[in-house]
C-alpha positions, 0 to 999 in steps of 0.5 A, a space after each residue: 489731736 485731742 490731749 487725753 490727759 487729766 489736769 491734776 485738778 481733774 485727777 483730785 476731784 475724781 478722786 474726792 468724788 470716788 472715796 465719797 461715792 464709796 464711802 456713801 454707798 457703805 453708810 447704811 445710817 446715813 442713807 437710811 435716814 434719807 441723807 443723800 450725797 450731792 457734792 464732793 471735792 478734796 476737803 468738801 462735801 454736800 448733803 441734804 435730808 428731809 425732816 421726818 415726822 420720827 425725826 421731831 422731838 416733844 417741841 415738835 422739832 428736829 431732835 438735835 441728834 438728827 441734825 448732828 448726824 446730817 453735819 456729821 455725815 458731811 464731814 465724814 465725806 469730806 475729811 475723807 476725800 484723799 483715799 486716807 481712811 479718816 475718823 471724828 477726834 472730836 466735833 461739836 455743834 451750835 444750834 442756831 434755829 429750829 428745823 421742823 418736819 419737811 424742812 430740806 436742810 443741806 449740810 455742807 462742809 468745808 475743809 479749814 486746815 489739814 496737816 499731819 494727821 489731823 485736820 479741822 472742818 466746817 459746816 453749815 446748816 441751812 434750811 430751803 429758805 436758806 436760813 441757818 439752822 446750825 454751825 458744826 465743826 469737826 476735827 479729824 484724825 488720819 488712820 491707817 490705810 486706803 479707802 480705794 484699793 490701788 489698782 482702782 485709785 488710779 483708775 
């Protein structure tokens, strides 16, 4: 006899890769940047873009606002892995290293607390010589609503 049931870890992580996948698939400036969605977990997320050539500012590297943007997006997917709509209260970004144009960079974000309404994450930038690029972190604040509808949350 085979136990169908889903161990509440299983039921989480479907969950986190549900909201994600939706959330992803409604983000026109995130996919239309090439940033693409490899992970999600309850409070965890990975993303990955390739340094374009209309990416580059006048030093020849990545603008700054490309490599916020790929930091940010992991955090939107991430503080927004419990089916609780969730939006930036703030965030902030040290740049550590250049990334130059065909540089694989992956972002990846971890949740540090949350509690009440608000929360604060992690994420690092890394290159594909694992080198760091930079370090982001963002703080989040609960609104209103579901990202799932309830029928299909529980699906």
């Amino acid at each position: 006899m085979t136990n169908n049931k889903l161990t509440e870890e299983q039921v989480k992580m479907e969950l986190a890769e549900r909201c994600a996948q939706t959330l992803y698939q409604q983000d026109v400036a995130s996919r239309h940047l090439g940033i693409e969605l490899l992970f999600s977990a309850p409070g965890q997320s990975k993303v990955r873009m390739i340094v374009q050539d209309f990416m580059l500012q006048g030093y020849k590297t990545c603008h700054g606002g490309y490599m916020f943007t790929l930091a940010d997006s992991a955090f939107a997917f991430a503080c927004n892995t419990y089916n609780q709509p969730t939006v930036a209260l703030g965030c902030s970004i040290d740049f550590v290293a250049p990334a130059f144009q065909g540089d694989v960079l992956v972002a990846s974000c971890r949740e540090q607390s949350r509690g009440g309404r608000t929360g604060n994450y992690d994420v690092e930038i890394y290159n594909q010589q694992d080198q760091l690029i930079a370090i982001f972190h963002g703080k989040s604040y609960r609104v209103k609503g579901e990202i799932l509808s309830q029928e299909n949350a529980n699906d």
